[in-house]
Biopython code that builds the backbone (N, CA, C, O; Angstrom):
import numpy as np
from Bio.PDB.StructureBuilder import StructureBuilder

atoms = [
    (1, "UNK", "N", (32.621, 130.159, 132.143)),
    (1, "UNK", "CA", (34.030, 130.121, 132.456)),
    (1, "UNK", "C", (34.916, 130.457, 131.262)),
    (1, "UNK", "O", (36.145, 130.521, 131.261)),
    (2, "UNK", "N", (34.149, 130.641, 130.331)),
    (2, "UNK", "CA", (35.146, 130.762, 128.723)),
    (2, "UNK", "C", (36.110, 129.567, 128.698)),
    (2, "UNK", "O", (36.235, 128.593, 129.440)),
    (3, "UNK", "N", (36.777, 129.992, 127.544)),
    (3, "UNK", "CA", (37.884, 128.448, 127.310)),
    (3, "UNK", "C", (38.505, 128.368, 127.880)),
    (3, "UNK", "O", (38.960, 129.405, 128.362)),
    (4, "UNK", "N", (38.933, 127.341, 128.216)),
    (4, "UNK", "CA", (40.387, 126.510, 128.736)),
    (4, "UNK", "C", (41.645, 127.052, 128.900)),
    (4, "UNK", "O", (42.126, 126.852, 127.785)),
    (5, "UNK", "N", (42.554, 127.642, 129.591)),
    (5, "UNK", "CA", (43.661, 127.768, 129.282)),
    (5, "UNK", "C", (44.543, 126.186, 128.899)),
    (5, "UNK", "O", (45.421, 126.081, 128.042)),
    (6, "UNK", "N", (44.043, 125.109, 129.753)),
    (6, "UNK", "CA", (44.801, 124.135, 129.948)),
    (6, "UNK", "C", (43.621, 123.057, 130.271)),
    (6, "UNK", "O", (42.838, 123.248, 131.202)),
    (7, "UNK", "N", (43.539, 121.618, 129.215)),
    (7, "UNK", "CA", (43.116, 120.578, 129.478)),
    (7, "UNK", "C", (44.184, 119.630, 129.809)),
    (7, "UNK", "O", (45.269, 119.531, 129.236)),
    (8, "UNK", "N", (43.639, 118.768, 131.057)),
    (8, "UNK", "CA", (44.662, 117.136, 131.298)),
    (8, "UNK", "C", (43.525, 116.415, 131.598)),
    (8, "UNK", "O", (42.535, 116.731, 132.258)),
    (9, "UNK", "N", (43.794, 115.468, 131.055)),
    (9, "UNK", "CA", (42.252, 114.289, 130.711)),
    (9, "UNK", "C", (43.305, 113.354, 130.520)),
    (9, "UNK", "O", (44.518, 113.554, 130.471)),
    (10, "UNK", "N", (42.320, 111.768, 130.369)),
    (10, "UNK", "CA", (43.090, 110.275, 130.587)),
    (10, "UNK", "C", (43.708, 109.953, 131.110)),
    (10, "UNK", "O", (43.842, 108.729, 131.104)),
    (11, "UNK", "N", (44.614, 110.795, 132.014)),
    (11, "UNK", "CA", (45.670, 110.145, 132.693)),
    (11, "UNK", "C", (45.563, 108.904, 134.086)),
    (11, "UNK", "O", (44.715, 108.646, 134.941)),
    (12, "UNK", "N", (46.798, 108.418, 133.757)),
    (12, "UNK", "CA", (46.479, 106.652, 134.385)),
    (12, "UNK", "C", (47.168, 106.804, 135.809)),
    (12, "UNK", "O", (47.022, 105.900, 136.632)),
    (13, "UNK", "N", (47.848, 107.830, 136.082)),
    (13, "UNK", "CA", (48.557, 107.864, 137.457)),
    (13, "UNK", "C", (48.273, 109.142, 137.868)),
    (13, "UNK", "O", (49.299, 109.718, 138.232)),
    (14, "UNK", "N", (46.991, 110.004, 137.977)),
    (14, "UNK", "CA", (46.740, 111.035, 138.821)),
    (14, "UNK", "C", (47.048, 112.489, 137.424)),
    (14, "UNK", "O", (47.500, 112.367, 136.286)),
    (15, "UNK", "N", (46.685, 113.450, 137.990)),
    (15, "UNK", "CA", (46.210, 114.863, 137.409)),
    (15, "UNK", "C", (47.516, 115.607, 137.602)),
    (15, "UNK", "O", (48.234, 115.877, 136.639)),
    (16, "UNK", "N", (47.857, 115.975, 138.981)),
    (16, "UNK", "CA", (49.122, 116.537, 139.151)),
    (16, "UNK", "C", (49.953, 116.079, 139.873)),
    (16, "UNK", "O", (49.449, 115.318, 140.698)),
    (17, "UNK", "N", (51.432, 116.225, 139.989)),
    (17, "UNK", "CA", (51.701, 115.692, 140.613)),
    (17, "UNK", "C", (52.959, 116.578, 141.061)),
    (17, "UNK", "O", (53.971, 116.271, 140.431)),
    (18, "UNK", "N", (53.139, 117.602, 141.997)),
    (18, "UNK", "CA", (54.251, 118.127, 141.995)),
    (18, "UNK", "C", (55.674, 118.048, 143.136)),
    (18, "UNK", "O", (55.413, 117.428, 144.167)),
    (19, "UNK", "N", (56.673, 118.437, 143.069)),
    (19, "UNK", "CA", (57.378, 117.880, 144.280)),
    (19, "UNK", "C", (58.306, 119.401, 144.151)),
    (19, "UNK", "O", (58.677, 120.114, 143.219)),
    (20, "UNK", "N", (58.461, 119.425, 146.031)),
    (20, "UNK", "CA", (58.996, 120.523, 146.127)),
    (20, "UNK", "C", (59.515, 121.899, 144.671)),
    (20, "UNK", "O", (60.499, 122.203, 143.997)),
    (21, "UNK", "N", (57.796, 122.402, 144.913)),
    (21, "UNK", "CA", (57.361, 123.547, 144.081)),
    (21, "UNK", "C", (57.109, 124.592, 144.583)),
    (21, "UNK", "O", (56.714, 124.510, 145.745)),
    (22, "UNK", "N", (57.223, 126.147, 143.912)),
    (22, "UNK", "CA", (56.051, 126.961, 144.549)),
    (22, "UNK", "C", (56.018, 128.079, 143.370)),
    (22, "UNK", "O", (56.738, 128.357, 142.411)),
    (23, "UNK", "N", (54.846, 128.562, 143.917)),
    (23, "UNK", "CA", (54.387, 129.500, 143.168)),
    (23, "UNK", "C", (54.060, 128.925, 141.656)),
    (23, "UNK", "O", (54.642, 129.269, 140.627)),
    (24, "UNK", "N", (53.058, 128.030, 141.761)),
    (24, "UNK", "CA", (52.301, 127.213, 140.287)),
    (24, "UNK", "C", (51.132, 127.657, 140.497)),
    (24, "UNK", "O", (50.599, 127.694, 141.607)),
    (25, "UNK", "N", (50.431, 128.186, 139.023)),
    (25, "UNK", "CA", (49.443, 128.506, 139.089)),
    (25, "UNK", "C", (48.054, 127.887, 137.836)),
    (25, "UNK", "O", (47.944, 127.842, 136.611)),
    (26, "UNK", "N", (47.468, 127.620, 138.658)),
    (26, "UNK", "CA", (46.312, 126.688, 137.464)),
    (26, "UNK", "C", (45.234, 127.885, 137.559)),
    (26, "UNK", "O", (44.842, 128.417, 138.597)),
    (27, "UNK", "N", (44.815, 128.210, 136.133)),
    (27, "UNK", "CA", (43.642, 129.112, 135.896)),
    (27, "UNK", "C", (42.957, 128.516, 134.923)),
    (27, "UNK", "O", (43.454, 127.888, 133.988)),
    (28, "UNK", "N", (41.375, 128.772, 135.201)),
    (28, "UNK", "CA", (40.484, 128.088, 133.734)),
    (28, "UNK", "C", (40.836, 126.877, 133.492)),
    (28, "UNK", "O", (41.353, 126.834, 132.375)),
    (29, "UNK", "N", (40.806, 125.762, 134.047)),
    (29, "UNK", "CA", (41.828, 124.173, 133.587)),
    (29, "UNK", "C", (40.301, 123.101, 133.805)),
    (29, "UNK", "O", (39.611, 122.936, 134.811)),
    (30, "UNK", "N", (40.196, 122.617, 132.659)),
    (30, "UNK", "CA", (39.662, 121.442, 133.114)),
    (30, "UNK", "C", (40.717, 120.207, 133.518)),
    (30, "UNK", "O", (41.561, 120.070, 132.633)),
    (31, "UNK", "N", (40.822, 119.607, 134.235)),
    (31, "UNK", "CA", (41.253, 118.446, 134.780)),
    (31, "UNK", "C", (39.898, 117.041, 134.684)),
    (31, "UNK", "O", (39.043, 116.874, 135.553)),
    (32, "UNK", "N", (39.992, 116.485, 133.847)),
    (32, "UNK", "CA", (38.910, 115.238, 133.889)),
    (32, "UNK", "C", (39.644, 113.753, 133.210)),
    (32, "UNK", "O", (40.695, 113.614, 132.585)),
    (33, "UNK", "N", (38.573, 112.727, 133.642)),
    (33, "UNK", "CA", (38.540, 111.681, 132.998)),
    (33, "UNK", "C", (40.071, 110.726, 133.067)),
    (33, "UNK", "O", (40.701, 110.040, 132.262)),
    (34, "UNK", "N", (40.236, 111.145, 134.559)),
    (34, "UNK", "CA", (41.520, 110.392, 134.843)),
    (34, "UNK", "C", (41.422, 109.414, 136.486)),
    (34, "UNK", "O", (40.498, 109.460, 137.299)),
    (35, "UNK", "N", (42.656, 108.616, 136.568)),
    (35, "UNK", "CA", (42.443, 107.662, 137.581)),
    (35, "UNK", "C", (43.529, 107.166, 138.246)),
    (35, "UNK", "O", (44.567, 107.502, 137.676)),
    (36, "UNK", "N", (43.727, 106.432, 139.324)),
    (36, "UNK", "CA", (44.433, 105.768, 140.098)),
    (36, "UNK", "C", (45.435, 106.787, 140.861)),
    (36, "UNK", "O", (45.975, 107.667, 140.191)),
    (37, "UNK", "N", (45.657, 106.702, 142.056)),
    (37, "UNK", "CA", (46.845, 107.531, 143.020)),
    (37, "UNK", "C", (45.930, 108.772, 143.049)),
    (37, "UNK", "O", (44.802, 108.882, 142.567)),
    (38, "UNK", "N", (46.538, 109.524, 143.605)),
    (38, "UNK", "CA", (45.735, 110.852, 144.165)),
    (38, "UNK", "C", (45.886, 111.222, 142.659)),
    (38, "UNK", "O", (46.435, 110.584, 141.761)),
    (39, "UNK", "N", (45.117, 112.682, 142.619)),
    (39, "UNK", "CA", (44.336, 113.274, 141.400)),
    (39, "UNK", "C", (45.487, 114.555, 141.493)),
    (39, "UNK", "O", (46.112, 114.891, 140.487)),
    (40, "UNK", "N", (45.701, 115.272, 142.918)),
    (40, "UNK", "CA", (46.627, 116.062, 143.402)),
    (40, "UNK", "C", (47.269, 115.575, 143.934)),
    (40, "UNK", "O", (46.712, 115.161, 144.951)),
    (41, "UNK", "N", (48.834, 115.159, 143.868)),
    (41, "UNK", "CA", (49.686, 114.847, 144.955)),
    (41, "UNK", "C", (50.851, 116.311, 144.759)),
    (41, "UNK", "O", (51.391, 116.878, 143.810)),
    (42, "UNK", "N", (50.827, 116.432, 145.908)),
    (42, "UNK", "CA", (51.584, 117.510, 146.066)),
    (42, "UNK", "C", (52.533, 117.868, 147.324)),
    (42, "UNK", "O", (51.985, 118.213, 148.371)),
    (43, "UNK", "N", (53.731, 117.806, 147.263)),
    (43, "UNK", "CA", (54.223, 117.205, 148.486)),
    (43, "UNK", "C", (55.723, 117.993, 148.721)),
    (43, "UNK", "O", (56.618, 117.741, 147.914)),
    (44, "UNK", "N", (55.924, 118.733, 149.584)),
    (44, "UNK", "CA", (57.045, 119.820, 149.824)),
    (44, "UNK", "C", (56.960, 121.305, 149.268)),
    (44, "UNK", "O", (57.987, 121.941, 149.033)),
    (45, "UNK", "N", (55.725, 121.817, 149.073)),
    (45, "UNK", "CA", (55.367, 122.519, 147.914)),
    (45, "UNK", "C", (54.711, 124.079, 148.843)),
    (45, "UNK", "O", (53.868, 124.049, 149.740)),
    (46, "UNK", "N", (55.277, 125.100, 148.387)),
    (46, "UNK", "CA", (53.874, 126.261, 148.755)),
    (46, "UNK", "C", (53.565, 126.968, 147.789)),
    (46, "UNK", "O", (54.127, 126.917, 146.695)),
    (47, "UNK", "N", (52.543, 127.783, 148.113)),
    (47, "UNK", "CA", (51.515, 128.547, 146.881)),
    (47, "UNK", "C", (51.633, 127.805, 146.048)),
    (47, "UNK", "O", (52.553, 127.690, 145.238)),
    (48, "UNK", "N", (50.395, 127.033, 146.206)),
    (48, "UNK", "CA", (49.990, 126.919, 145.051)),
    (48, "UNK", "C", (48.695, 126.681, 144.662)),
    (48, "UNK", "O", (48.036, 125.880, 145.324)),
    (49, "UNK", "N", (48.076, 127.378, 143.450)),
    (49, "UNK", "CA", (46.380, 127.684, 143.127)),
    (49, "UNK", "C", (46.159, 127.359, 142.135)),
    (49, "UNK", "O", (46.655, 127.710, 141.065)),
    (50, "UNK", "N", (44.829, 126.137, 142.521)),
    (50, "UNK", "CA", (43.951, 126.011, 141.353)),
    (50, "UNK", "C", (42.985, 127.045, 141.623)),
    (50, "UNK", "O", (42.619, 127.145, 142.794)),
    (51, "UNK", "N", (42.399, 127.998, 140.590)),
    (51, "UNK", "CA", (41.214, 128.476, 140.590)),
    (51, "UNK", "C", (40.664, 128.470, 139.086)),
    (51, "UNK", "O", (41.229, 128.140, 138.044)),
    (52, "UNK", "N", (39.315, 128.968, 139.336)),
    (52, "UNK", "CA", (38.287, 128.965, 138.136)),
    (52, "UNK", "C", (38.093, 127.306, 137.156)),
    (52, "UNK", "O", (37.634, 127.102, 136.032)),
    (53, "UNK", "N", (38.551, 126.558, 137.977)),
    (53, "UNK", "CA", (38.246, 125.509, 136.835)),
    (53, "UNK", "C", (38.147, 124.155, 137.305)),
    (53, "UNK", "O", (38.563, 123.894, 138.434)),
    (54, "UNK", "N", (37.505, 123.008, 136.371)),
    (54, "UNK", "CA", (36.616, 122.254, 136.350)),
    (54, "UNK", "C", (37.115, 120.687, 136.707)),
    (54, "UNK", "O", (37.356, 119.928, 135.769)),
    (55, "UNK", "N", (37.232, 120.321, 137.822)),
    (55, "UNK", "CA", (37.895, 119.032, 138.299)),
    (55, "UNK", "C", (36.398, 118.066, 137.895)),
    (55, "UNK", "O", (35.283, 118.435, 138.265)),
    (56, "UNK", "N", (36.610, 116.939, 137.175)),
    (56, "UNK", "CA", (35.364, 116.001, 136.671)),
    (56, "UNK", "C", (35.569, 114.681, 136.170)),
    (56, "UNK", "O", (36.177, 114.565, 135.106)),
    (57, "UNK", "N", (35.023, 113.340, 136.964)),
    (57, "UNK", "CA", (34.963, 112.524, 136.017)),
    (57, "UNK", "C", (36.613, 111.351, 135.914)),
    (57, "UNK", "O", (37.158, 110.616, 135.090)),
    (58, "UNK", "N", (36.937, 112.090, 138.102)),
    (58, "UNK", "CA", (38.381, 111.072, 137.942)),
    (58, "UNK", "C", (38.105, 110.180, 139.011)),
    (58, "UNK", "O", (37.009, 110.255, 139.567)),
    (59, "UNK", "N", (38.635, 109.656, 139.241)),
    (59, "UNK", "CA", (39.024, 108.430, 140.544)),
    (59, "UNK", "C", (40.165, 108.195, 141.166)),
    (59, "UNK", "O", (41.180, 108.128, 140.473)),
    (60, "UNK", "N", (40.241, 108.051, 142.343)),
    (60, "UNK", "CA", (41.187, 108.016, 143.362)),
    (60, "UNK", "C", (41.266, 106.628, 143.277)),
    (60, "UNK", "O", (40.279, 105.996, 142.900)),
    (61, "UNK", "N", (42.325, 106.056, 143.581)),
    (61, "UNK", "CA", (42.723, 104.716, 144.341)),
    (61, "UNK", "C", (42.055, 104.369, 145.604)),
    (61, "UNK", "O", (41.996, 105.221, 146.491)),
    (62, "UNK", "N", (41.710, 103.577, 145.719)),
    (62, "UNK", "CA", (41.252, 103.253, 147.082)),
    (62, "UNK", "C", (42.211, 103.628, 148.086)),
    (62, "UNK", "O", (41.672, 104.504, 148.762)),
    (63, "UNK", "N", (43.810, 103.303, 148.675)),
    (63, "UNK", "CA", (44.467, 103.794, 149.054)),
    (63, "UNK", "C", (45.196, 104.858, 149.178)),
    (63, "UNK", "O", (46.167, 104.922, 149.932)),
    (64, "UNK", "N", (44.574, 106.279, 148.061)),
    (64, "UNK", "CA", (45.222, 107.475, 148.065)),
    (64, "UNK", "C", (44.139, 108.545, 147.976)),
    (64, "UNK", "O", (43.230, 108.533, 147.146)),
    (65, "UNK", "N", (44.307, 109.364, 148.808)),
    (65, "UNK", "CA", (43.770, 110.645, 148.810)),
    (65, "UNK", "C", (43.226, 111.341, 147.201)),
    (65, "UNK", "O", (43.933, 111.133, 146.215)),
    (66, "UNK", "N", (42.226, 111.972, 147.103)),
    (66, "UNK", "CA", (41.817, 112.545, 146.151)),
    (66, "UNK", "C", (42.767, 113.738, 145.733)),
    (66, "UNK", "O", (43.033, 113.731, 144.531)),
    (67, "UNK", "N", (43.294, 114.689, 146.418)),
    (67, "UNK", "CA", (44.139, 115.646, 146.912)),
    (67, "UNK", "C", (44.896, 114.819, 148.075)),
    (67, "UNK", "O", (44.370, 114.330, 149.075)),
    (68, "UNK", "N", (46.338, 114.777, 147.680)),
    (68, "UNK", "CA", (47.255, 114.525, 148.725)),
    (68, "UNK", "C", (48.326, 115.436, 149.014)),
    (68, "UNK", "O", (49.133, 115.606, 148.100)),
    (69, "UNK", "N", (48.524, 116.119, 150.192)),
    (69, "UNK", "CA", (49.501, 117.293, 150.147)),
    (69, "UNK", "C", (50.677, 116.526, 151.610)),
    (69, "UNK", "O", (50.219, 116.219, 152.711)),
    (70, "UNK", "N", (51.853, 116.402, 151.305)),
    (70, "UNK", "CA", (52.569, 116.226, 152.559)),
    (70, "UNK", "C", (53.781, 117.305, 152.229)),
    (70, "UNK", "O", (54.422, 117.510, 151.198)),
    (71, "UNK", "N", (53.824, 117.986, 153.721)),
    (71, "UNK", "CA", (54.725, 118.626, 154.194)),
    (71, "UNK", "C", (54.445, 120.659, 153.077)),
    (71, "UNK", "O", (55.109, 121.686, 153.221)),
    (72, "UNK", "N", (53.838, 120.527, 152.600)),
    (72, "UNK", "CA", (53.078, 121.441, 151.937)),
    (72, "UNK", "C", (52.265, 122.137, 152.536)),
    (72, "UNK", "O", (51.336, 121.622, 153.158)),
    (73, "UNK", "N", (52.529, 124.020, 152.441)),
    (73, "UNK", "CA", (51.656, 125.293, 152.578)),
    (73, "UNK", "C", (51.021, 125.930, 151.347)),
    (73, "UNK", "O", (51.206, 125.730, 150.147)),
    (74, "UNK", "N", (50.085, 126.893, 152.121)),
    (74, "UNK", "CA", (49.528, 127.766, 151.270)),
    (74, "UNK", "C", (49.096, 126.928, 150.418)),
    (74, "UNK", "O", (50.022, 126.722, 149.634)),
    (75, "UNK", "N", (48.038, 126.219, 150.084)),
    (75, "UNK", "CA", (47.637, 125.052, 148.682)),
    (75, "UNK", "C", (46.049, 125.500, 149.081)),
    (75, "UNK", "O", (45.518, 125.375, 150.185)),
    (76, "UNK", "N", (45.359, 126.151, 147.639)),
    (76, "UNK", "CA", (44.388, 126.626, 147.312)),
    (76, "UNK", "C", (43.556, 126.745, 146.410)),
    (76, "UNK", "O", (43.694, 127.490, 145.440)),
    (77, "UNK", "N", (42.680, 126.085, 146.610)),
    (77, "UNK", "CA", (41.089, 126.059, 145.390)),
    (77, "UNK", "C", (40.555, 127.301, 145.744)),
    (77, "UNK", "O", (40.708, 127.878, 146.821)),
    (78, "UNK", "N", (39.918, 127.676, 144.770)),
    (78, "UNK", "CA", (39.061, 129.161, 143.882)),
    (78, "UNK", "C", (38.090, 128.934, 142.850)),
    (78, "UNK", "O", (38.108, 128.828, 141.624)),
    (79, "UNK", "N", (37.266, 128.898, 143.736)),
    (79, "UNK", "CA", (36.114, 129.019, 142.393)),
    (79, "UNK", "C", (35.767, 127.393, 141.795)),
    (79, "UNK", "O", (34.675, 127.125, 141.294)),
    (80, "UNK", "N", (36.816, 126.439, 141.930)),
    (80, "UNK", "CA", (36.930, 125.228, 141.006)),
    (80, "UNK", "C", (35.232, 124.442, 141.324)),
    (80, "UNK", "O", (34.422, 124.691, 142.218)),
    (81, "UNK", "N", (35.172, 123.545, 140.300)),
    (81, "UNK", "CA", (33.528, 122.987, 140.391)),
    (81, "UNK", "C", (34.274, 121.506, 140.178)),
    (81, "UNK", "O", (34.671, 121.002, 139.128)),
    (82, "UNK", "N", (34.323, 121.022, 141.452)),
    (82, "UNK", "CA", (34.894, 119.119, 141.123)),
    (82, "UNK", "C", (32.838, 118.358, 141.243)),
    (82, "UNK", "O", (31.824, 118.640, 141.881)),
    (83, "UNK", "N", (33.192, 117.490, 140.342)),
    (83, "UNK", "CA", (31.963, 117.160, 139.338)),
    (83, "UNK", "C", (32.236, 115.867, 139.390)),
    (83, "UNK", "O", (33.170, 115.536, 138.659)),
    (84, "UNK", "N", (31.482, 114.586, 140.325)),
    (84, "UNK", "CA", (31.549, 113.487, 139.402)),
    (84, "UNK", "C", (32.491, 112.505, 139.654)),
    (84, "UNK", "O", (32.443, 111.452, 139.017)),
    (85, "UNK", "N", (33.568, 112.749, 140.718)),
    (85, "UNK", "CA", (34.828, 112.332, 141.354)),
    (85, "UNK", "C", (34.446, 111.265, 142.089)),
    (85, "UNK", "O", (33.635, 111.321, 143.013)),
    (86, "UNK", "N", (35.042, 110.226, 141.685)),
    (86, "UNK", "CA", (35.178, 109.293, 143.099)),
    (86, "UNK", "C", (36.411, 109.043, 143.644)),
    (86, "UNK", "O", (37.501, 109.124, 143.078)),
    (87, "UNK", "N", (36.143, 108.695, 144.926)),
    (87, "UNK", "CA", (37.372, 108.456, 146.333)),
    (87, "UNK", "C", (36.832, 108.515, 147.412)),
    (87, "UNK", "O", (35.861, 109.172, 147.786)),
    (88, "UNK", "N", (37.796, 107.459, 148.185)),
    (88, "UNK", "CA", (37.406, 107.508, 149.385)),
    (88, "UNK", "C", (37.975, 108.026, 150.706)),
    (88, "UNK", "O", (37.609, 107.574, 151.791)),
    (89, "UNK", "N", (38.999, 109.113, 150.550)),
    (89, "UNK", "CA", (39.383, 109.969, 151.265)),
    (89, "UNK", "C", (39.686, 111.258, 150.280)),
    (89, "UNK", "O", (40.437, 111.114, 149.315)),
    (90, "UNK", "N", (38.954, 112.743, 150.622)),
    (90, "UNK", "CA", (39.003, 113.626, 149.597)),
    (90, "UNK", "C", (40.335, 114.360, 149.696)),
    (90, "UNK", "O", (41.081, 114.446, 148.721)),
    (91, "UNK", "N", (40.548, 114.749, 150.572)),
    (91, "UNK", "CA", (41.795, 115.529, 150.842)),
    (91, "UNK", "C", (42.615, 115.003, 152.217)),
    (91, "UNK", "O", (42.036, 114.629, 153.237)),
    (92, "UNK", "N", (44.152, 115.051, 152.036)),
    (92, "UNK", "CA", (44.765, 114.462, 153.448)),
    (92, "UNK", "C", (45.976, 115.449, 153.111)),
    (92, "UNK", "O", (46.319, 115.804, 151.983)),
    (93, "UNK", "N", (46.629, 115.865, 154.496)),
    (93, "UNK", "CA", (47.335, 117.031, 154.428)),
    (93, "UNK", "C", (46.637, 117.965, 155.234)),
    (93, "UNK", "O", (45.423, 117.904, 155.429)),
    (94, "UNK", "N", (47.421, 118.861, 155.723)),
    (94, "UNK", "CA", (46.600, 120.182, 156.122)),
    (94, "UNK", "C", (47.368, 121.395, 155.279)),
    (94, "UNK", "O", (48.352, 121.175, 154.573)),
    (95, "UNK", "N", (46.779, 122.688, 155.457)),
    (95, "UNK", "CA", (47.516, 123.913, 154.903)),
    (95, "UNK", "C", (46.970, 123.746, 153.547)),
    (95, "UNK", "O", (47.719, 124.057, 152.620)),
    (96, "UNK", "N", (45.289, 123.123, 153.155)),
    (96, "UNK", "CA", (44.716, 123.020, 151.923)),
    (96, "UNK", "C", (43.502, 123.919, 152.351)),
    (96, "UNK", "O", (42.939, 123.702, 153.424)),
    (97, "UNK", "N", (43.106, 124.906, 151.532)),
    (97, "UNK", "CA", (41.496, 125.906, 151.588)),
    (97, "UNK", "C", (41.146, 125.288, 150.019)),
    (97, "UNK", "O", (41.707, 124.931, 148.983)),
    (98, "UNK", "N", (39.475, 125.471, 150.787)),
    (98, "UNK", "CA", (39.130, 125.508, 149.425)),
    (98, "UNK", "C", (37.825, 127.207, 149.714)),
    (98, "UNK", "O", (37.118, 127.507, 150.677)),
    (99, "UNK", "N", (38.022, 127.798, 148.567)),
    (99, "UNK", "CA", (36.918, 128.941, 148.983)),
    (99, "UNK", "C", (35.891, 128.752, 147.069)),
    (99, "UNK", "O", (36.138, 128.441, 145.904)),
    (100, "UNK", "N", (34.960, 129.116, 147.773)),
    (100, "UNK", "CA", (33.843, 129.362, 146.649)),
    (100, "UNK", "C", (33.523, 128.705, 145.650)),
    (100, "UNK", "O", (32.929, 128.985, 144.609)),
    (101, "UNK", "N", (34.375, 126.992, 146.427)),
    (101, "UNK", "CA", (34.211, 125.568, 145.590)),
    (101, "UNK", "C", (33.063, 124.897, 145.433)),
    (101, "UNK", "O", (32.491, 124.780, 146.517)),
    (102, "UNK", "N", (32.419, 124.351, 144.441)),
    (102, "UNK", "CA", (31.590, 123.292, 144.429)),
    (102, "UNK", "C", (32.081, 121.947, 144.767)),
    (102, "UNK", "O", (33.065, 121.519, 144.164)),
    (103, "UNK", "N", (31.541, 121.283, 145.604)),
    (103, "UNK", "CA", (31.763, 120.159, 145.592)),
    (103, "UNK", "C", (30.960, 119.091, 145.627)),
    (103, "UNK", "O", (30.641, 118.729, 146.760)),
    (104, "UNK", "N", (30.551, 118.495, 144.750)),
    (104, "UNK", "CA", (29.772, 117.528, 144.101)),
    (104, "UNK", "C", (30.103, 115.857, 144.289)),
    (104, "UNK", "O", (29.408, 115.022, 143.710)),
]
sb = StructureBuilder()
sb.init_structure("model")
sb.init_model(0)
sb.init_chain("A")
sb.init_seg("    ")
for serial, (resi, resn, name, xyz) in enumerate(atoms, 1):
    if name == "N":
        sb.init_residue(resn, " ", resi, " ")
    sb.init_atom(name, np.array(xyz, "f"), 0.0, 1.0, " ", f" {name:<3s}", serial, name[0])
structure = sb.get_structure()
């Protein structure tokens, strides 16, 4: 995958979190070693793509989605390799693909 454009690691309230967005784009990103509330919350939002990179090593809340999308289109994984994740609901929302994902 070559380097990183972008690491987010430790975080205590989720990975991303965006509100009425569009057109964000994640390339090459590790995302790891983070916890509580969804990992993705993403909510009023279209286009928007993670691809090529490495989700690992976070945790969901028991009460929140791993990926949470409300009222949100077009929201898309590429390529990404999630590694290692715990939760107990992975994705909630619809208008989420994932293509040519690992999911582990």
């Amino acid at each position: 995958m070559g380097l990183p454009a972008t690491e987010i690691y430790e975080c205590s309230y989720g990975l991303v979190d965006l509100y009425v967005s569009s057109g964000i784009r994640f390339y090459n990103c590790i995302f790891r070693d983070s916890e509580e509330f969804s990992m993705f919350d993403i909510n009023q939002c279209q286009d928007i793509s993670v691809k090529n990179s490495v989700i690992k090593n976070n945790r969901s809340g028991e009460w929140s989605a791993f990926i949470s999308t409300y009222e949100s289109k077009n929201i898309e994984f590429t390529g990404c390799e999630f590694k290692d994740n715990l939760y107990t609901d992975f994705c909630s929302g619809q208008n989420v693909k994932f293509n040519e994902c690992n999911l582990q």
